[in-house]
Structures are given as structure tokens and as C-alpha cells.
PDB file of N, CA, C and O in Angstrom:
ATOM      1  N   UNK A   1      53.816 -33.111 126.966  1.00  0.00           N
ATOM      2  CA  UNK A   1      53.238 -34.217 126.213  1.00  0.00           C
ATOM      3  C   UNK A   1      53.210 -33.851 124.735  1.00  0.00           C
ATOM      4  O   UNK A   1      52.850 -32.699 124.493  1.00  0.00           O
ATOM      5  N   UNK A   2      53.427 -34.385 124.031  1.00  0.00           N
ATOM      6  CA  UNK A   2      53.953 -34.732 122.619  1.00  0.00           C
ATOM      7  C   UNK A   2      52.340 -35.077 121.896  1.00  0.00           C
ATOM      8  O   UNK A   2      51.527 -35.922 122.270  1.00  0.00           O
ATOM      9  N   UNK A   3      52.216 -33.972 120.595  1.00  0.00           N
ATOM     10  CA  UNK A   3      51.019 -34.300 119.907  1.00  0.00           C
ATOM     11  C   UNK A   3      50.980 -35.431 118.602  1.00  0.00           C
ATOM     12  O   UNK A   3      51.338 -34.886 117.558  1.00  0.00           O
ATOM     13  N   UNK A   4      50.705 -36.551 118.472  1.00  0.00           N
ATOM     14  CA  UNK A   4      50.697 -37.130 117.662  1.00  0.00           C
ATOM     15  C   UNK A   4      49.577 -36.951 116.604  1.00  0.00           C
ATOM     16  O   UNK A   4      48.400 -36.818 116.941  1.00  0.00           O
ATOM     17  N   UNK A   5      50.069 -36.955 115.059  1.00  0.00           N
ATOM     18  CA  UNK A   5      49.044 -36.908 113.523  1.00  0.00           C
ATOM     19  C   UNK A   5      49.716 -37.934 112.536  1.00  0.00           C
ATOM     20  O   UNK A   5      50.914 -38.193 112.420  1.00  0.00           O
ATOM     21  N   UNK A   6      48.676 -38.433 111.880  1.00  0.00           N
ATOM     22  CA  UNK A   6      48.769 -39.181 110.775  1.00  0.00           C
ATOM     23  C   UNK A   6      48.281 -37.827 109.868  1.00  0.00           C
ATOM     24  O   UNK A   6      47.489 -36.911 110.089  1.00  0.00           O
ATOM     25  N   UNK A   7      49.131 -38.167 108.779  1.00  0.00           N
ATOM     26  CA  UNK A   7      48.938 -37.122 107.401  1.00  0.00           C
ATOM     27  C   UNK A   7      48.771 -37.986 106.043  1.00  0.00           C
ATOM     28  O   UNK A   7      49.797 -38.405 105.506  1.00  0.00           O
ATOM     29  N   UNK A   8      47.622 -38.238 105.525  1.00  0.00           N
ATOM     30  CA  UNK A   8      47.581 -38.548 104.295  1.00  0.00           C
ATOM     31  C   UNK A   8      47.935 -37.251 103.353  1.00  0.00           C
ATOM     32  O   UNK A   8      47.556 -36.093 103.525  1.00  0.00           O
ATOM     33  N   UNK A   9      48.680 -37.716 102.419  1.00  0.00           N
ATOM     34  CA  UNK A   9      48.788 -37.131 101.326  1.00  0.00           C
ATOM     35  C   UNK A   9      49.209 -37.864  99.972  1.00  0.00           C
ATOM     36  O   UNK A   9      49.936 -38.829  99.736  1.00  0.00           O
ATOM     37  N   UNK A  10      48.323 -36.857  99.054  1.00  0.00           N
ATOM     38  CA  UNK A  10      47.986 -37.278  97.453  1.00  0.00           C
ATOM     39  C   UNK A  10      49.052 -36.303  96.709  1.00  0.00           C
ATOM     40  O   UNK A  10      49.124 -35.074  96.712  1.00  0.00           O
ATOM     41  N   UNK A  11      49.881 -37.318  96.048  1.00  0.00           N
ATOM     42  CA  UNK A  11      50.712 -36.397  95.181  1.00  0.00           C
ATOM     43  C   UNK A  11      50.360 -36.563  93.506  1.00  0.00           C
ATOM     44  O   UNK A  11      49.468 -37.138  92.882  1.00  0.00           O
ATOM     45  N   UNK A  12      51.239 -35.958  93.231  1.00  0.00           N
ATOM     46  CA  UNK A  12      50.939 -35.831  91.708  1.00  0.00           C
ATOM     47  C   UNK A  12      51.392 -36.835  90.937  1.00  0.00           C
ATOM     48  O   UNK A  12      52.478 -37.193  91.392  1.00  0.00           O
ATOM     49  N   UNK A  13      51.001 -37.644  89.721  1.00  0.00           N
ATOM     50  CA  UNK A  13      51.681 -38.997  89.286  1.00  0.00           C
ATOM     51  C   UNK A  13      52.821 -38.856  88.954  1.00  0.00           C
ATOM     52  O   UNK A  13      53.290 -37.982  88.225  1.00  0.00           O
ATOM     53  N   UNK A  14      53.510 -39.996  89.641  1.00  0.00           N
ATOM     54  CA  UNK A  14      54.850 -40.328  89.145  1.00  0.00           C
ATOM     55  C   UNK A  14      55.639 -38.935  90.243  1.00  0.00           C
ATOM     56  O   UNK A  14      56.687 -38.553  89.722  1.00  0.00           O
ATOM     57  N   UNK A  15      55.441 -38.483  91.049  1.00  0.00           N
ATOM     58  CA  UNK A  15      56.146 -37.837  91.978  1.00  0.00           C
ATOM     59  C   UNK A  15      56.217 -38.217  93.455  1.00  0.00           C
ATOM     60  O   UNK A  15      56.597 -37.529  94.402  1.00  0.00           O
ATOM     61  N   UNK A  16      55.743 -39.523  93.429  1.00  0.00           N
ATOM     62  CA  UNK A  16      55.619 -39.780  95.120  1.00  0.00           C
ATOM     63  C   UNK A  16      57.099 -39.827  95.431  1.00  0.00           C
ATOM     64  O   UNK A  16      57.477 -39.206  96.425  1.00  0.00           O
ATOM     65  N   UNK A  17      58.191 -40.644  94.530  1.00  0.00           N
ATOM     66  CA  UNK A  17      59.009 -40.472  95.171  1.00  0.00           C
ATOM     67  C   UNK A  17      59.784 -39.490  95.702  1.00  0.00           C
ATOM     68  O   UNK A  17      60.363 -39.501  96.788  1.00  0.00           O
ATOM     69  N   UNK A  18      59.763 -38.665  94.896  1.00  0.00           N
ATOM     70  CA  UNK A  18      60.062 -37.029  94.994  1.00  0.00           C
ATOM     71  C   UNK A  18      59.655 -36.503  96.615  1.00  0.00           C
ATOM     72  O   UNK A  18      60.427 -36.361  97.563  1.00  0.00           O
ATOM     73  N   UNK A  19      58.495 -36.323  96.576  1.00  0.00           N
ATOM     74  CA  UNK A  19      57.777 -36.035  97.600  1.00  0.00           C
ATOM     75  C   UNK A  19      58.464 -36.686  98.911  1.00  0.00           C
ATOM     76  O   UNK A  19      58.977 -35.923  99.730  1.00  0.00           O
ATOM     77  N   UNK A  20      58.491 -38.568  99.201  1.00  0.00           N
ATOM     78  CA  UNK A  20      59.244 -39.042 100.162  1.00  0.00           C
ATOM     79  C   UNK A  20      61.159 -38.710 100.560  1.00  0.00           C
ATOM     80  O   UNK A  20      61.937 -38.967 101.479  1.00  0.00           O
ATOM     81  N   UNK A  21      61.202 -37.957  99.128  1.00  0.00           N
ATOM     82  CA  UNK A  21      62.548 -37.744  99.767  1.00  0.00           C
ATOM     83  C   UNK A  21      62.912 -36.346 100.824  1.00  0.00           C
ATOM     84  O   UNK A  21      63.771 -36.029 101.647  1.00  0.00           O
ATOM     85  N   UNK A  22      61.703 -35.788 100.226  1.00  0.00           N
ATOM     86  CA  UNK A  22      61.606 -34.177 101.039  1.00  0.00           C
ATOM     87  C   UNK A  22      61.235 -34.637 102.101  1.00  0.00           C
ATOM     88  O   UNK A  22      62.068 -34.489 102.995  1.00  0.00           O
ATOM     89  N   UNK A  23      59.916 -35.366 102.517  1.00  0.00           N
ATOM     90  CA  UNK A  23      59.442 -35.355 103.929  1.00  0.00           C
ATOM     91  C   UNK A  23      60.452 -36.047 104.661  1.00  0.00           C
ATOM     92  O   UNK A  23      60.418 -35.949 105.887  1.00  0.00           O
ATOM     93  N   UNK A  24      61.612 -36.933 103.961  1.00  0.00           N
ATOM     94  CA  UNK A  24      62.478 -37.186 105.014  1.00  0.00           C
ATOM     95  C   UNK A  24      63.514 -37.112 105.562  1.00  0.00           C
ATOM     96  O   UNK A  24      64.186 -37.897 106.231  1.00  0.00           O
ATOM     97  N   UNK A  25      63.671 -35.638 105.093  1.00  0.00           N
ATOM     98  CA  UNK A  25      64.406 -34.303 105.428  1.00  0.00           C
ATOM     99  C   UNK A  25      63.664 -33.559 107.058  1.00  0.00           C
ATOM    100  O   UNK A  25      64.389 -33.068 107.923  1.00  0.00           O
ATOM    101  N   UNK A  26      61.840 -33.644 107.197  1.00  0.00           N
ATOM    102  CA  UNK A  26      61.977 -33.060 108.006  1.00  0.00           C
ATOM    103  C   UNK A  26      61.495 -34.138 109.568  1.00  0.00           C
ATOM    104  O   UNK A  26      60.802 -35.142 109.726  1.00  0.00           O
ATOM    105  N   UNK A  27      62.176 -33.391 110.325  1.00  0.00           N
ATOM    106  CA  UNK A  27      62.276 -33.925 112.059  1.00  0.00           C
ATOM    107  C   UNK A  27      61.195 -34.255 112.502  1.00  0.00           C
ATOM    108  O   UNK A  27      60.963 -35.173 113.288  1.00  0.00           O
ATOM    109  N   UNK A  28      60.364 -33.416 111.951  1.00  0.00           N
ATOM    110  CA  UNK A  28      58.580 -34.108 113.186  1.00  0.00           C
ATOM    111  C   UNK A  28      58.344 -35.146 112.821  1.00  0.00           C
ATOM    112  O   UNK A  28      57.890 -35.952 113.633  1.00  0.00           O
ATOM    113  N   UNK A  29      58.614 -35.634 111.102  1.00  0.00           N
ATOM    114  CA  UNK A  29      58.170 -36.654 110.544  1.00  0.00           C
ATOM    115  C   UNK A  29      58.810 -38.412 111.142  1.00  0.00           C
ATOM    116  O   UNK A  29      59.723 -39.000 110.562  1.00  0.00           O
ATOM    117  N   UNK A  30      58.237 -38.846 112.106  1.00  0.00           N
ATOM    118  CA  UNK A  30      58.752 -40.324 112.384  1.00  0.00           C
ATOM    119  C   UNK A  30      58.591 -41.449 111.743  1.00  0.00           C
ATOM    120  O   UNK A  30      59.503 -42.274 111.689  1.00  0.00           O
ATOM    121  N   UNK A  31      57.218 -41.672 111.072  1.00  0.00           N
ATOM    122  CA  UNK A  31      57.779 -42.661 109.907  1.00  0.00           C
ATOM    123  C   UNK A  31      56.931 -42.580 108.815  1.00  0.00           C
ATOM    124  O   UNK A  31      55.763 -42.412 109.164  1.00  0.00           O
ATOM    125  N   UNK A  32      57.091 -42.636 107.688  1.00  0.00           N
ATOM    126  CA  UNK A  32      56.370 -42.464 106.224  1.00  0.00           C
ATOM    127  C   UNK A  32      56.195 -43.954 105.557  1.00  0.00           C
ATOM    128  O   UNK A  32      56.960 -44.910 105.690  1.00  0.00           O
ATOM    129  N   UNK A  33      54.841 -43.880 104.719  1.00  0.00           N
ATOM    130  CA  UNK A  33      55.029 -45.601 104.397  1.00  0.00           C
ATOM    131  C   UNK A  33      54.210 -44.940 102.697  1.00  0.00           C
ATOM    132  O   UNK A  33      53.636 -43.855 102.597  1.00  0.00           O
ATOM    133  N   UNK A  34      54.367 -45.799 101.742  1.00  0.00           N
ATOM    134  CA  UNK A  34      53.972 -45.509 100.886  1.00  0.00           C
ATOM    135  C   UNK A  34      52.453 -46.473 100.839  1.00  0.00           C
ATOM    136  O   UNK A  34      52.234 -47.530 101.430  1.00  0.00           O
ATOM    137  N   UNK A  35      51.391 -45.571  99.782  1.00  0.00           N
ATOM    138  CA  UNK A  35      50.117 -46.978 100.584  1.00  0.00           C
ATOM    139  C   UNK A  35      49.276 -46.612  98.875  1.00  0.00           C
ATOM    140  O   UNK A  35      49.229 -45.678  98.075  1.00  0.00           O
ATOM    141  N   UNK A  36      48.919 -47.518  98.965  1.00  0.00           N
ATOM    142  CA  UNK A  36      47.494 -47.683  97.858  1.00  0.00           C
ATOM    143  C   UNK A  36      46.489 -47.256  98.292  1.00  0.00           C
ATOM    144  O   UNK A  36      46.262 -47.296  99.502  1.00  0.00           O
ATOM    145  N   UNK A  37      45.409 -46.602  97.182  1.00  0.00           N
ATOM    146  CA  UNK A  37      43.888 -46.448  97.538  1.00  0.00           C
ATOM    147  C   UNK A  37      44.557 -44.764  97.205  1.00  0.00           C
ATOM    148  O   UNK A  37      45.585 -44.258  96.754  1.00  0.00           O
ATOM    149  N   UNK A  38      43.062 -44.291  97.828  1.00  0.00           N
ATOM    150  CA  UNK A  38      43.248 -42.535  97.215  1.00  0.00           C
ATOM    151  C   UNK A  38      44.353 -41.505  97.720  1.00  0.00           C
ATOM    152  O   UNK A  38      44.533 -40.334  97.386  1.00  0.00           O
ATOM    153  N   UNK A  39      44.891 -42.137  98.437  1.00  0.00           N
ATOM    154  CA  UNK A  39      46.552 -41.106  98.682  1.00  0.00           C
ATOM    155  C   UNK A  39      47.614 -41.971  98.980  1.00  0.00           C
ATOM    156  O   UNK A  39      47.400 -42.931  99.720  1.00  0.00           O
ATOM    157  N   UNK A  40      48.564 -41.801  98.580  1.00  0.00           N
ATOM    158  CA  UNK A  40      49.800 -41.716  98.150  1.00  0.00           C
ATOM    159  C   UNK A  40      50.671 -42.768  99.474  1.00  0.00           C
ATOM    160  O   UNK A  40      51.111 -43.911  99.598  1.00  0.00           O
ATOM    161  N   UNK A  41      50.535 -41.437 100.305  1.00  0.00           N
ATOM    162  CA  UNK A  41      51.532 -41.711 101.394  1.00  0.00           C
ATOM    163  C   UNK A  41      50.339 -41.405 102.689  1.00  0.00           C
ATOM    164  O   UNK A  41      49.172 -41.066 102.883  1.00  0.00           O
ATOM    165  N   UNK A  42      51.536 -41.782 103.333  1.00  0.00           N
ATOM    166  CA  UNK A  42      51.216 -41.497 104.798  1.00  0.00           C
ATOM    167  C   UNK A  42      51.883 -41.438 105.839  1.00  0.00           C
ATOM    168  O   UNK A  42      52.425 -42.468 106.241  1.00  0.00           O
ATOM    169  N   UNK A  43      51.990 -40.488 106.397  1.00  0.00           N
ATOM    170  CA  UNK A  43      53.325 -39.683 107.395  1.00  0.00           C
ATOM    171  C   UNK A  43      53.401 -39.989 108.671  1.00  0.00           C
ATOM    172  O   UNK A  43      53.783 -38.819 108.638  1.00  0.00           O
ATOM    173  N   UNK A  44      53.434 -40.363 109.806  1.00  0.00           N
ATOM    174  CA  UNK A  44      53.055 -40.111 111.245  1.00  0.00           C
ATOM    175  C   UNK A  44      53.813 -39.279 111.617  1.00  0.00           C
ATOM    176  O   UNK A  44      54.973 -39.641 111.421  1.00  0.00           O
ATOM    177  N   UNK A  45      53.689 -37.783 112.319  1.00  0.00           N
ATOM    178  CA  UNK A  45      54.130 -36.664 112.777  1.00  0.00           C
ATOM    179  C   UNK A  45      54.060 -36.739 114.188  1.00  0.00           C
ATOM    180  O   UNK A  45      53.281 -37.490 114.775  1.00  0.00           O
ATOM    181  N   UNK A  46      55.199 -35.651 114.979  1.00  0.00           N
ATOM    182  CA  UNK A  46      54.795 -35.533 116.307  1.00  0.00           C
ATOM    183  C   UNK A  46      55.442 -34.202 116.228  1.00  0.00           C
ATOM    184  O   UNK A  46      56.469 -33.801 115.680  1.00  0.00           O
ATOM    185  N   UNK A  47      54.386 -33.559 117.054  1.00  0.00           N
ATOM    186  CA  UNK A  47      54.916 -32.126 117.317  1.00  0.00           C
ATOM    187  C   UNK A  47      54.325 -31.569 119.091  1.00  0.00           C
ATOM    188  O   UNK A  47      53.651 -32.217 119.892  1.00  0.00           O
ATOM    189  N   UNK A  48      54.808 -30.383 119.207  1.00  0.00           N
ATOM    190  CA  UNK A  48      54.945 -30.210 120.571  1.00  0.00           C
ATOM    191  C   UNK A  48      53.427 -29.562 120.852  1.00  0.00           C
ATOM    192  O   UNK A  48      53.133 -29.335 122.026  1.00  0.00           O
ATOM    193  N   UNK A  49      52.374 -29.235 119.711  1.00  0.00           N
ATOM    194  CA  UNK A  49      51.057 -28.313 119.683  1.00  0.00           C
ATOM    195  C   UNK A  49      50.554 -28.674 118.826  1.00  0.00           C
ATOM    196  O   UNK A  49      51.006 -29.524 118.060  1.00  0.00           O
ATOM    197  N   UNK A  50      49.076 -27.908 118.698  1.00  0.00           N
ATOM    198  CA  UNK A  50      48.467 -28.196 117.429  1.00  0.00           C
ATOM    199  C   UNK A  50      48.793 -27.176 116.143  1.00  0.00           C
ATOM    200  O   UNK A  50      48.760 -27.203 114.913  1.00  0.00           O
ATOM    201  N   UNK A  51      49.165 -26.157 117.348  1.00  0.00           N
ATOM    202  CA  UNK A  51      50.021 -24.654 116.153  1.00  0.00           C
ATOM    203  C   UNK A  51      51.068 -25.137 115.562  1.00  0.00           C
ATOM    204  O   UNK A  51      51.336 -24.833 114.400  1.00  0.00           O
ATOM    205  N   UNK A  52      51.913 -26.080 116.389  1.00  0.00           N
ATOM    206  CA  UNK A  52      53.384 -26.083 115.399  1.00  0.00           C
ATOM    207  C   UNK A  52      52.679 -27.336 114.207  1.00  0.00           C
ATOM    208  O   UNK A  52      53.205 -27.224 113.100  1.00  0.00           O
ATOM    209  N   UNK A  53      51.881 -28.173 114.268  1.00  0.00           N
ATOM    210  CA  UNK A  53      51.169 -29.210 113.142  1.00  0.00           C
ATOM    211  C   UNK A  53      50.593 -28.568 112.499  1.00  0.00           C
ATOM    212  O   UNK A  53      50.801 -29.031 111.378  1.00  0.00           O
ATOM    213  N   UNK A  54      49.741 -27.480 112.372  1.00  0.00           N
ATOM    214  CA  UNK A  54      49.195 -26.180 111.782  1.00  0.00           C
ATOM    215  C   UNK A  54      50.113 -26.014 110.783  1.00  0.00           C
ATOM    216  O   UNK A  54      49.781 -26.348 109.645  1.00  0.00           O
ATOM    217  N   UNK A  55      51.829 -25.307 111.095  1.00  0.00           N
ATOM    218  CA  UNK A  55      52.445 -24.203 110.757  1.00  0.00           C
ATOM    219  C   UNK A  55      53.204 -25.522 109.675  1.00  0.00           C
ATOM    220  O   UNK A  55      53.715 -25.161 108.615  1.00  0.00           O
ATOM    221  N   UNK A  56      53.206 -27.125 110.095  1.00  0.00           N
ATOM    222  CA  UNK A  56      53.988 -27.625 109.157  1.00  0.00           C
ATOM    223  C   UNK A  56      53.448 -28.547 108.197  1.00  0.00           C
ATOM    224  O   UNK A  56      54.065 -29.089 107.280  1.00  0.00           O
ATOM    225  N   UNK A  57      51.897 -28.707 108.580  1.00  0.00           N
ATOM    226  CA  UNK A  57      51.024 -28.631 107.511  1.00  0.00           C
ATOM    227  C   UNK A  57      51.161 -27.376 106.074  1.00  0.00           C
ATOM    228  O   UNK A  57      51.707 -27.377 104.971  1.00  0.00           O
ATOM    229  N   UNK A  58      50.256 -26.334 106.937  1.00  0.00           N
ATOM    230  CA  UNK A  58      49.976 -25.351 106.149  1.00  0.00           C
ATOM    231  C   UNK A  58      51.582 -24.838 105.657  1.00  0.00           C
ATOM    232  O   UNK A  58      51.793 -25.043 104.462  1.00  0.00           O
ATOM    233  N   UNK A  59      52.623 -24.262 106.356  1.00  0.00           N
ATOM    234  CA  UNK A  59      53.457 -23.787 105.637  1.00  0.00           C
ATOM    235  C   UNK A  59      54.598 -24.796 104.716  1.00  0.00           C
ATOM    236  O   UNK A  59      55.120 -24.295 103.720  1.00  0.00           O
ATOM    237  N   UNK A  60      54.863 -25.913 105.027  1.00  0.00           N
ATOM    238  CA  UNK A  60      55.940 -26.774 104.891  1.00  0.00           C
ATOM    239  C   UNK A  60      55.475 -27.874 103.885  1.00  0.00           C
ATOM    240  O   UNK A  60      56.099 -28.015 102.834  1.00  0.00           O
ATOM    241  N   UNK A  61      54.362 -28.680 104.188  1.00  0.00           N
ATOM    242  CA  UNK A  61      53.901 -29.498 102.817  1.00  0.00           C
ATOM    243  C   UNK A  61      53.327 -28.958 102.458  1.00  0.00           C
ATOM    244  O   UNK A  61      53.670 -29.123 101.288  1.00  0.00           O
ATOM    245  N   UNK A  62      52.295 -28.054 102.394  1.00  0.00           N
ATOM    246  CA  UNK A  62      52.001 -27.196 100.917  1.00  0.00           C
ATOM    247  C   UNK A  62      52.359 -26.364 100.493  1.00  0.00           C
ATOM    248  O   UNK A  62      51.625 -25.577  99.896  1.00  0.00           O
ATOM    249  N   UNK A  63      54.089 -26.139 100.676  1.00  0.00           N
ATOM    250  CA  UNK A  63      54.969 -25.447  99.916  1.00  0.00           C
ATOM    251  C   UNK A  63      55.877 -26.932  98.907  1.00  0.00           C
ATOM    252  O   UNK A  63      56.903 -26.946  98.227  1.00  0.00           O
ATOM    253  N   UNK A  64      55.294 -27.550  99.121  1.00  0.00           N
ATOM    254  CA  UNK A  64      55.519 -28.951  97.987  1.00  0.00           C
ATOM    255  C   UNK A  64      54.880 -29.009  97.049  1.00  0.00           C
ATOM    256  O   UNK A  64      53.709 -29.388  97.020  1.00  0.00           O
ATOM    257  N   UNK A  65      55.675 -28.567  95.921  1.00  0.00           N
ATOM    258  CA  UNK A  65      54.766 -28.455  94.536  1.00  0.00           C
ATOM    259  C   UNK A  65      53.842 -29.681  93.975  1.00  0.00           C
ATOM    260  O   UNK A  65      52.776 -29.623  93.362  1.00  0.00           O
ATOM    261  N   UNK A  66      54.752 -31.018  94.470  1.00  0.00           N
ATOM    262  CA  UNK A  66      53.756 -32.180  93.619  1.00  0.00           C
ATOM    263  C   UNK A  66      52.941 -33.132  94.992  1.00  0.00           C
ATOM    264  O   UNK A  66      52.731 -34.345  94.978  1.00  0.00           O
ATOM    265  N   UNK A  67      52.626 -32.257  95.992  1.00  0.00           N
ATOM    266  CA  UNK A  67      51.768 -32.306  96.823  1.00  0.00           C
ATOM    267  C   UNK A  67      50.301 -31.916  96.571  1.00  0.00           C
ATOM    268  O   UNK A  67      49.892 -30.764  96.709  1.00  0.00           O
ATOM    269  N   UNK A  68      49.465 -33.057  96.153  1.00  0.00           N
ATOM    270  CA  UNK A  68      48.207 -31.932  95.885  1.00  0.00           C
ATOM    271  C   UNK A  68      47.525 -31.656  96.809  1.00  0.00           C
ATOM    272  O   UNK A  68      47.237 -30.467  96.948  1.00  0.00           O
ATOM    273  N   UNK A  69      46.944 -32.779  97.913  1.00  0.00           N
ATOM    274  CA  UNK A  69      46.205 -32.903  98.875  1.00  0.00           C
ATOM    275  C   UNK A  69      46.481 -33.540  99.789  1.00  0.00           C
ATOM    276  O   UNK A  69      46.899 -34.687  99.630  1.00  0.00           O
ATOM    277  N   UNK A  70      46.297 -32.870 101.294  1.00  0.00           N
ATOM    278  CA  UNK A  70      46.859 -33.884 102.433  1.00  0.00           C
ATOM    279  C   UNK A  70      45.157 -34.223 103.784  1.00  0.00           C
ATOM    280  O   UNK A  70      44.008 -33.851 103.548  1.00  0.00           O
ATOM    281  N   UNK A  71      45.378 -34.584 104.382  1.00  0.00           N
ATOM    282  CA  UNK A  71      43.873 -35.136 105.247  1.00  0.00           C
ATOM    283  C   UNK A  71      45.210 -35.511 106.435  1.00  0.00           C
ATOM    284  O   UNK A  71      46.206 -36.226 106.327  1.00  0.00           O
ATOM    285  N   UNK A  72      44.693 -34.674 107.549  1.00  0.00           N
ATOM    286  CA  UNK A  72      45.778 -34.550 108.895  1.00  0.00           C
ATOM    287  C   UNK A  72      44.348 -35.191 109.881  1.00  0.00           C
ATOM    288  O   UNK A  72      43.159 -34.901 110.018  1.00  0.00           O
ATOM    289  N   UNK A  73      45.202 -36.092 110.357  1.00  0.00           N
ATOM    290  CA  UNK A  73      44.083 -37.304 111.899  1.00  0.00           C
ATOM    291  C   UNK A  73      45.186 -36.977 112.691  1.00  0.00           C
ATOM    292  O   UNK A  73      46.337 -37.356 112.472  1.00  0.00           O
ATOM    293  N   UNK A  74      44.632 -35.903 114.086  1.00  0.00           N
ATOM    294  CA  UNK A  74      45.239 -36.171 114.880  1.00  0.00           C
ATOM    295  C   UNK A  74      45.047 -37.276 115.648  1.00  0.00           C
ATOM    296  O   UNK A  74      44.033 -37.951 115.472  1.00  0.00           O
ATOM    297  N   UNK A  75      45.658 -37.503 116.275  1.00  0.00           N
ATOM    298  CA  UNK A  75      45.255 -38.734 117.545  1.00  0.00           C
ATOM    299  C   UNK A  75      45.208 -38.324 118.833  1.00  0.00           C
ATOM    300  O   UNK A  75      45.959 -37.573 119.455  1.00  0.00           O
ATOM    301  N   UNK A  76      43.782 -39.180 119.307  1.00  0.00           N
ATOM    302  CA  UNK A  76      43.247 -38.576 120.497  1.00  0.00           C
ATOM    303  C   UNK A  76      43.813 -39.734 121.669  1.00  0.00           C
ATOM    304  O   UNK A  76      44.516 -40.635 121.212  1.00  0.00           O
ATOM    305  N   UNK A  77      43.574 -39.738 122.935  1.00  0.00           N
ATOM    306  CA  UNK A  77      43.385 -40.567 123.562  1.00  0.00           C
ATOM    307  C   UNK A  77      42.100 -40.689 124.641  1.00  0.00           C
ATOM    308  O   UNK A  77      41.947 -39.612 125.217  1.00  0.00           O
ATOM    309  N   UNK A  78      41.145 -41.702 125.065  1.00  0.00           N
ATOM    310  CA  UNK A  78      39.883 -41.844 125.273  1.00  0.00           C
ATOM    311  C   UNK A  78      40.251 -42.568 126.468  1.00  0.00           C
ATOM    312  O   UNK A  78      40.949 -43.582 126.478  1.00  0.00           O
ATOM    313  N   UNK A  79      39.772 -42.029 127.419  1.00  0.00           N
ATOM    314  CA  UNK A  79      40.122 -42.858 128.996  1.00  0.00           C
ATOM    315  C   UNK A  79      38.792 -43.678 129.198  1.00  0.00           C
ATOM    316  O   UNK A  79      37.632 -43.265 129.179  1.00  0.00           O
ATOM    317  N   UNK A  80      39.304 -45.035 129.410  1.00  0.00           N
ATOM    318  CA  UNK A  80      37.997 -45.948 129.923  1.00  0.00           C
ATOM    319  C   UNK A  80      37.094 -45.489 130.917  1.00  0.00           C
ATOM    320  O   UNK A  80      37.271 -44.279 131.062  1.00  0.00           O
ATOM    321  N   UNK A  81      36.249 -45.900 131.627  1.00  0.00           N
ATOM    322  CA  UNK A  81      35.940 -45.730 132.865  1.00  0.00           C
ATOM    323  C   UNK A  81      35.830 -47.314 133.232  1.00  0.00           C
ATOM    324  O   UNK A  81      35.742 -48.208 132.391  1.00  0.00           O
ATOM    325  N   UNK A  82      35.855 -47.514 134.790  1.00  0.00           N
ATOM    326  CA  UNK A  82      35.631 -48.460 134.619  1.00  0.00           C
ATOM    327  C   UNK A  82      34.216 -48.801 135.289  1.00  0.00           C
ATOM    328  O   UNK A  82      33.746 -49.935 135.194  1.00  0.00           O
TER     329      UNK A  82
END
């Protein structure tokens, strides 16, 4: 089963586009939308763990220089009862 995250991230002015051309270079990333209000963008990721979303958080967008700040929501799922 496949981990799904939304990634906000705040870039630096006048570099968002910059930024969207890198993230869509990489594979976990399924779709990016550009958005108003306090960050930038917003990514939806899928990865196989919470280590490999960890490793491409921490190592991969914040090795993006005009990346300042990102806010990672994984997504849960909540079983009814009935």
C-alpha cells in the first residue's frame, strides 16, 4: 500500500517557477498546482513509507535553494463503523 502527502511549500519571490520545474523532474511527485495564500505550491506525493517521504522531504526539497519552507499532510484513512 502506497503512502500518500500533500506538501505545501513557500518559495522565494519570483522563483516559484524555478522551483515547479525541478519538482517535475521528480517521480513520487503526481501532481503540483500553483496556489495563493501563504505558500506557493502544492505537491501531492506518493511514496512506498514514511522513511522514503522523510528522505525526499528532508534530503531532496531542501536541497532547493529557493525553497524556503515546506508543511508535509500526510493522508490518513478513518474507517466508519457502522
Amino acid at each position: 500500500m502506497s503512502l500518500k502527502a500533500y506538501i505545501l511549500i513557500n518559495t522565494q519571490i519570483g522563483k516559484t517557477s524555478d522551483v515547479l520545474k525541478q519538482l517535475k523532474e521528480m517521480g513520487e511527485i503526481r501532481h503540483l498546482d500553483v496556489i495563493m495564500g501563504p505558500y506557493d505550491i502544492i505537491a501531492q506525493v506518493e511514496t512506498d513509507s514514511h522513511d522514503s517521504l522523510s528522505q525526499i522531504v528532508m534530503q531532496r526539497l531542501q536541497a532547493i535553494d529557493a525553497i524556503k519552507h515546506t508543511m508535509t499532510c500526510t493522508v490518513v484513512t478513518i474507517e466508519q463503523q457502522v
